[in-house]
C-alpha atoms as a printed R data frame, in Angstrom:
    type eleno elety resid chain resno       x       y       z
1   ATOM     1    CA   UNK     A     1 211.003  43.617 226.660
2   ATOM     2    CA   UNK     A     2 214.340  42.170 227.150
3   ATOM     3    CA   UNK     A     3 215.199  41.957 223.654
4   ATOM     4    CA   UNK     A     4 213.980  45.663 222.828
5   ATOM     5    CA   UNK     A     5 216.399  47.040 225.546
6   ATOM     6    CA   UNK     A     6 219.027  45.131 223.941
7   ATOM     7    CA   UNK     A     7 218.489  46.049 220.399
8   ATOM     8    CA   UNK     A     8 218.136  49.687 221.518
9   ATOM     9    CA   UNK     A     9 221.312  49.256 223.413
10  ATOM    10    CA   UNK     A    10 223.199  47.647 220.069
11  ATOM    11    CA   UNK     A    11 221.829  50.260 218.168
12  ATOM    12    CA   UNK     A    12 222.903  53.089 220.320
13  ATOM    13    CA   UNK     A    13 226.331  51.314 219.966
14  ATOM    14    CA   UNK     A    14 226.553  51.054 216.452
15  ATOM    15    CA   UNK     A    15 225.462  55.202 216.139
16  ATOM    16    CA   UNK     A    16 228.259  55.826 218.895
17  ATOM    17    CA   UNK     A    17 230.598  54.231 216.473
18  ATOM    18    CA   UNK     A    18 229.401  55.583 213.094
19  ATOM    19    CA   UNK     A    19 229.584  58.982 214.907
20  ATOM    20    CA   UNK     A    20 232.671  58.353 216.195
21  ATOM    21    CA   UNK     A    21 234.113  57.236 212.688
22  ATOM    22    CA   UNK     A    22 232.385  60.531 211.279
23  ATOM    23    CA   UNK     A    23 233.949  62.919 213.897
24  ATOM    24    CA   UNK     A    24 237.542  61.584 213.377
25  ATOM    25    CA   UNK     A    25 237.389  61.626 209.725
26  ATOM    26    CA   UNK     A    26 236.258  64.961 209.417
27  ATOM    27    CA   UNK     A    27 238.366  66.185 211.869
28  ATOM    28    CA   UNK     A    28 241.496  64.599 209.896
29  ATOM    29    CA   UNK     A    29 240.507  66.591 207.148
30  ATOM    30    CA   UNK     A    30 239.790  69.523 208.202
31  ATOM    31    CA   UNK     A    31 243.527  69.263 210.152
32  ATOM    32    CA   UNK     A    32 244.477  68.592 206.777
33  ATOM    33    CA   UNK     A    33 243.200  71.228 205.035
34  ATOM    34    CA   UNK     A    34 245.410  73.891 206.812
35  ATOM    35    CA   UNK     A    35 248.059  74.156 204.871
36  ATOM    36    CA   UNK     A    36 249.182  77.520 206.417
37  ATOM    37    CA   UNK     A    37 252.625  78.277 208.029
38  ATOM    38    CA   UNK     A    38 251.050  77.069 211.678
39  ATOM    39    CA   UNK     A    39 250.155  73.143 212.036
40  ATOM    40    CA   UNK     A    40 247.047  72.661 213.547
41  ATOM    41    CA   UNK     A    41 249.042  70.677 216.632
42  ATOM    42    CA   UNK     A    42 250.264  74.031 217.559
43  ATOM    43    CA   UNK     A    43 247.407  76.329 217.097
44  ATOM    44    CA   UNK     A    44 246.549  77.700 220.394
45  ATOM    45    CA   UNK     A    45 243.135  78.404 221.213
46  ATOM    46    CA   UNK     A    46 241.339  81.637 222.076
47  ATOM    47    CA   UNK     A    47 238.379  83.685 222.570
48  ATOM    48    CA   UNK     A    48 235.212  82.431 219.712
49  ATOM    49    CA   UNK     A    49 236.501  79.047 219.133
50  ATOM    50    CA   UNK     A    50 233.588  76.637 218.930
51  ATOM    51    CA   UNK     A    51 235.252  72.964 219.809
52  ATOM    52    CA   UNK     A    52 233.887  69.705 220.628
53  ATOM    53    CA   UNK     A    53 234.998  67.954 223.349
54  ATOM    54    CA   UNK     A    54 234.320  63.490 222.834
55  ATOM    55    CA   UNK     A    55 234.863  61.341 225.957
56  ATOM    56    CA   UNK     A    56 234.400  57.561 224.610
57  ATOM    57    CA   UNK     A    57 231.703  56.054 226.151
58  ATOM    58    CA   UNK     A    58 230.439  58.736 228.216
59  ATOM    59    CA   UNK     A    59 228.106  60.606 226.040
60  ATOM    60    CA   UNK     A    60 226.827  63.284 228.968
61  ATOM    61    CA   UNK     A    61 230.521  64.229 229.127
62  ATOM    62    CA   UNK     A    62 230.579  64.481 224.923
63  ATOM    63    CA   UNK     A    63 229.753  68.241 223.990
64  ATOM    64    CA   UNK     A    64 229.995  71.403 221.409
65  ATOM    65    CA   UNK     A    65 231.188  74.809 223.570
66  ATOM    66    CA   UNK     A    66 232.326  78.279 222.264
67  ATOM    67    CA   UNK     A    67 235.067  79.846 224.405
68  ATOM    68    CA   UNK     A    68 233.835  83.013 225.732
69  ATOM    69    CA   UNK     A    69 235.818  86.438 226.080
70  ATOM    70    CA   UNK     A    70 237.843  84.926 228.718
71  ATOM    71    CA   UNK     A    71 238.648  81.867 226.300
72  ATOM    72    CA   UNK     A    72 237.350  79.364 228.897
73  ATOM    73    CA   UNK     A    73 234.180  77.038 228.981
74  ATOM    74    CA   UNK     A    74 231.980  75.196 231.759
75  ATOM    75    CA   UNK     A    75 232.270  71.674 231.390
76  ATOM    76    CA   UNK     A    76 230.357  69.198 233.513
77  ATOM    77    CA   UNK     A    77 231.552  68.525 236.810
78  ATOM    78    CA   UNK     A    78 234.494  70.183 236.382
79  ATOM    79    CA   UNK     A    79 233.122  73.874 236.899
80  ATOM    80    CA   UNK     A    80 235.529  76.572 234.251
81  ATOM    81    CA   UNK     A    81 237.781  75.286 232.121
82  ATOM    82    CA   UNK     A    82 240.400  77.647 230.531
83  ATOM    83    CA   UNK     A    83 241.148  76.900 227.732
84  ATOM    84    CA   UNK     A    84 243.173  80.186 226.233
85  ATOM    85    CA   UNK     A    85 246.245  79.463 224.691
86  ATOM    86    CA   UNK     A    86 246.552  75.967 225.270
87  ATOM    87    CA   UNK     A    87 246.420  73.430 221.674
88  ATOM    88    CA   UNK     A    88 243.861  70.680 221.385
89  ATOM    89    CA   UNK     A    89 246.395  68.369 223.200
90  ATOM    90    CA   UNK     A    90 247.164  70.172 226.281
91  ATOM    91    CA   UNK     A    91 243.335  70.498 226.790
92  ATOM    92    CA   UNK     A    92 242.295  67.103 226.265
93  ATOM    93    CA   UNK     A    93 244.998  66.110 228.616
94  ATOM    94    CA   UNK     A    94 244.072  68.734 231.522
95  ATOM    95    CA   UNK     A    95 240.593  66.912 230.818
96  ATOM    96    CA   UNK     A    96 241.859  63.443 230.713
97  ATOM    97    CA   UNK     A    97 243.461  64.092 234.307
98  ATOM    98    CA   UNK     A    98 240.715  66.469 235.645
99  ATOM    99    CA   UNK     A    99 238.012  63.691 235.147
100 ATOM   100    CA   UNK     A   100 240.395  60.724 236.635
101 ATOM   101    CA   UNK     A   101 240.431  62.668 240.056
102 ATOM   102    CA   UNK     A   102 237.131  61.269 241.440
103 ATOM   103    CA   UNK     A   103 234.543  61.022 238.189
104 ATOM   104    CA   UNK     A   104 236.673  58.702 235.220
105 ATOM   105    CA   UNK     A   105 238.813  55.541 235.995
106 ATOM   106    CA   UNK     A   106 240.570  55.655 232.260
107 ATOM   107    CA   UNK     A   107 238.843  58.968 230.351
108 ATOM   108    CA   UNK     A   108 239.933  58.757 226.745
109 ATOM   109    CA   UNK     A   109 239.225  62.516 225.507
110 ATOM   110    CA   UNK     A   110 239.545  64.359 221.755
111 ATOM   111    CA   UNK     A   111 238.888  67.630 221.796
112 ATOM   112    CA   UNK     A   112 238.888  68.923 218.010
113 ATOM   113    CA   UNK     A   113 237.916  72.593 216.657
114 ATOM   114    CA   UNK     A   114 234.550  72.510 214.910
115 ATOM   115    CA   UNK     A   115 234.669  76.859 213.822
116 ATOM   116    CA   UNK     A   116 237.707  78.810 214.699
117 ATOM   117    CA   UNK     A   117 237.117  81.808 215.817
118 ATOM   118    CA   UNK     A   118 236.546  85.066 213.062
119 ATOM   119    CA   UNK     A   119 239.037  87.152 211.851
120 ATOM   120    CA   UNK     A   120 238.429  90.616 211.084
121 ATOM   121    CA   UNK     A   121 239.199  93.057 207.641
122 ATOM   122    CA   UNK     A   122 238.872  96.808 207.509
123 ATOM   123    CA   UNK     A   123 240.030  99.733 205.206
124 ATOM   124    CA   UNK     A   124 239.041  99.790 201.530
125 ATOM   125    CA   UNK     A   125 237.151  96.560 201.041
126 ATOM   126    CA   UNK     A   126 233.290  96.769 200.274
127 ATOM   127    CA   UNK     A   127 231.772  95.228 203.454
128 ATOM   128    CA   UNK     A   128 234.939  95.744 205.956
129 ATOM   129    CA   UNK     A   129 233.894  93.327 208.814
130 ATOM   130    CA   UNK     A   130 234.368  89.687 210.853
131 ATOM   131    CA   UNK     A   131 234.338  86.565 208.893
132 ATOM   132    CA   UNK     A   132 235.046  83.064 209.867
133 ATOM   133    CA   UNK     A   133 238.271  81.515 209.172
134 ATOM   134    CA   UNK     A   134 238.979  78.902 206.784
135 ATOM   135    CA   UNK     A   135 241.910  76.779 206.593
136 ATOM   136    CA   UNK     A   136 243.782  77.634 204.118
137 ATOM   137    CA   UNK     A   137 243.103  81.346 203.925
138 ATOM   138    CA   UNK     A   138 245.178  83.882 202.279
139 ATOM   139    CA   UNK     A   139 245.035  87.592 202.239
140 ATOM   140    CA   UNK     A   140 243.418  87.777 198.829
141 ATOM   141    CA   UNK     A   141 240.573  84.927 199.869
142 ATOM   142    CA   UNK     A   142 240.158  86.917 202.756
143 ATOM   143    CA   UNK     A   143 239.665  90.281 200.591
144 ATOM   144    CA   UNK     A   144 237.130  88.193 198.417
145 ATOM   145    CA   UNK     A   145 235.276  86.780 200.968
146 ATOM   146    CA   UNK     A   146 234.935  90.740 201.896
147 ATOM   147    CA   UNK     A   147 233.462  91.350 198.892
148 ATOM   148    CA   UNK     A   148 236.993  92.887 196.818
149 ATOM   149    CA   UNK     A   149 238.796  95.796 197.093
150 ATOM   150    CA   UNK     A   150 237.434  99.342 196.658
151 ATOM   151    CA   UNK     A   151 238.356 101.561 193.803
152 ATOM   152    CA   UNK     A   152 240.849 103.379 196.306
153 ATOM   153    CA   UNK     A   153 242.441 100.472 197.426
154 ATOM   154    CA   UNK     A   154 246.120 100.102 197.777
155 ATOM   155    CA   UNK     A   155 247.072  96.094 196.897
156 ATOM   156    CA   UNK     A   156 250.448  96.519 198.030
157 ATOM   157    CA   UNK     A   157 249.987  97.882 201.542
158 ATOM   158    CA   UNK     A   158 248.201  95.752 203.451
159 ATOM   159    CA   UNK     A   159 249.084  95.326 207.383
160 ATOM   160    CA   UNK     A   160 247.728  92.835 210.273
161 ATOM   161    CA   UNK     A   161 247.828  92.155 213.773
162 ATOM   162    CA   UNK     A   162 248.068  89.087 214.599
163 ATOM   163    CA   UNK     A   163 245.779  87.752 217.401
164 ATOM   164    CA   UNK     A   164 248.269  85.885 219.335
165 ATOM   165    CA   UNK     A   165 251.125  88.932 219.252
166 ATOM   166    CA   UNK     A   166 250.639  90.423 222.858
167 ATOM   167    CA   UNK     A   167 252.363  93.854 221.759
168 ATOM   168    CA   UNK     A   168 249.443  93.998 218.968
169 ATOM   169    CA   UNK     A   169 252.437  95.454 216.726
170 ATOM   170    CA   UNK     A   170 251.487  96.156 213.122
171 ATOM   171    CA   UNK     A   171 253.308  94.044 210.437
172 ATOM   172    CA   UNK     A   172 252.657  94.500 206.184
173 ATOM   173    CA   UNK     A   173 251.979  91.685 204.857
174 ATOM   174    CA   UNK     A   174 251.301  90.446 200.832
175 ATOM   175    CA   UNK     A   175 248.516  89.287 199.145
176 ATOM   176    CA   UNK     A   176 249.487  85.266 199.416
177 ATOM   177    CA   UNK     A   177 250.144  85.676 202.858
178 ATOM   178    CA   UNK     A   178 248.339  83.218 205.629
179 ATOM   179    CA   UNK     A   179 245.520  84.957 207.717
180 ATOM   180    CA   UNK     A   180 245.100  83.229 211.159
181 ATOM   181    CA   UNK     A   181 242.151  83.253 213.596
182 ATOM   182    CA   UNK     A   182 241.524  86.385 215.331
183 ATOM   183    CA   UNK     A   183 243.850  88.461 212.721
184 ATOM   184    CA   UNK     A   184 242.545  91.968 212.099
185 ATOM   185    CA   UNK     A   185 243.247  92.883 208.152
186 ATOM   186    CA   UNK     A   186 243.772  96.624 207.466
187 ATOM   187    CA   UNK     A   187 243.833  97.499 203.639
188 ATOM   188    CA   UNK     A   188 244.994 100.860 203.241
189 ATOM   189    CA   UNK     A   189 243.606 103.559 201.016
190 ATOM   190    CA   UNK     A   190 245.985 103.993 197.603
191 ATOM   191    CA   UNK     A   191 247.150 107.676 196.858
192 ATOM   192    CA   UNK     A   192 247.305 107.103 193.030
């Protein structure tokens, strides 16, 4: 009996590491992979994220949430967390030092984005709606991943809102330019 407990314990071990190994590497890459004019150390986060939050070695405390409306999340023990507008750093360390005031002794946290959150395209594009956002994404992906522009659609005046602009002012924008998380897309209608 001794021996199955300890084998169990090993190989619960050796998953926590493979899993670990997994979730950093794929977390590199998809940091990576934005190549966009905002690094992924500054992106801030906001309502429809879906992150994980990892605290080595403590596996309750290791989970998936989606920010609601408010952009904030319940995380064990710690009641609300809100999490709007802060970057991955600035929430794991409001974690880190959260948990050390009566749970933790040393918390190590990583909180990394698993989805970010949908932007939105309307106007003349066949199926005008909210998509999820890929790093990487330009105005034209973000057209084709709409299904392409309708026969009365203008090319050259397109205009956005960005999420994070608090005066929700309207700014034209070109075909190669970055979308971000949360931007709503507006393709206008072409008059010849």
């Amino acid at each position: 009996m001794t021996h199955s407990l300890i084998f169990t314990r090993s190989r619960i071990t050796r998953l926590s590491v493979i899993e670990i190994l997994v979730f950093i590497l794929l977390s590199h890459l998809a940091g990576n992979a934005w190549a966009g004019d905002k690094a992924i150390s500054d992106y801030k986060l906001g309502a429809g994220d879906k992150i994980k939050v990892f605290v080595f070695d403590e596996q309750d405390l290791s989970q998936e949430y989606i920010l609601s409306d408010a952009g904030s999340f319940s995380y064990p023990f710690l009641g609300e967390i809100k999490a709007k507008g802060m970057t991955l750093n600035e929430l794991e360390k409001v974690l880190t030092e959260r948990l050390k005031q009566g749970y933790l002794v040393s918390p190590r946290v990583n909180v990394r984005i698993l989805e970010y959150r949908q932007f939105f395209i309307n106007g003349e594009v066949k199926q005008p709606g909210g998509y999820p956002f890929l790093p990487g994404l330009t105005v034209q992906k973000a057209v084709a991943l709409a299904g392409g522009f309708t026969e009365r659609a203008s090319r050259r005046s397109i205009n956005v809102i960005h999420d994070d602009d608090t005066s929700q002012t309207t700014e034209e924008i070109e075909l190669n330019s970055p979308v971000h998380p949360g931007d709503i897309i507006m393709v206008e209608e072409s008059f010849f």
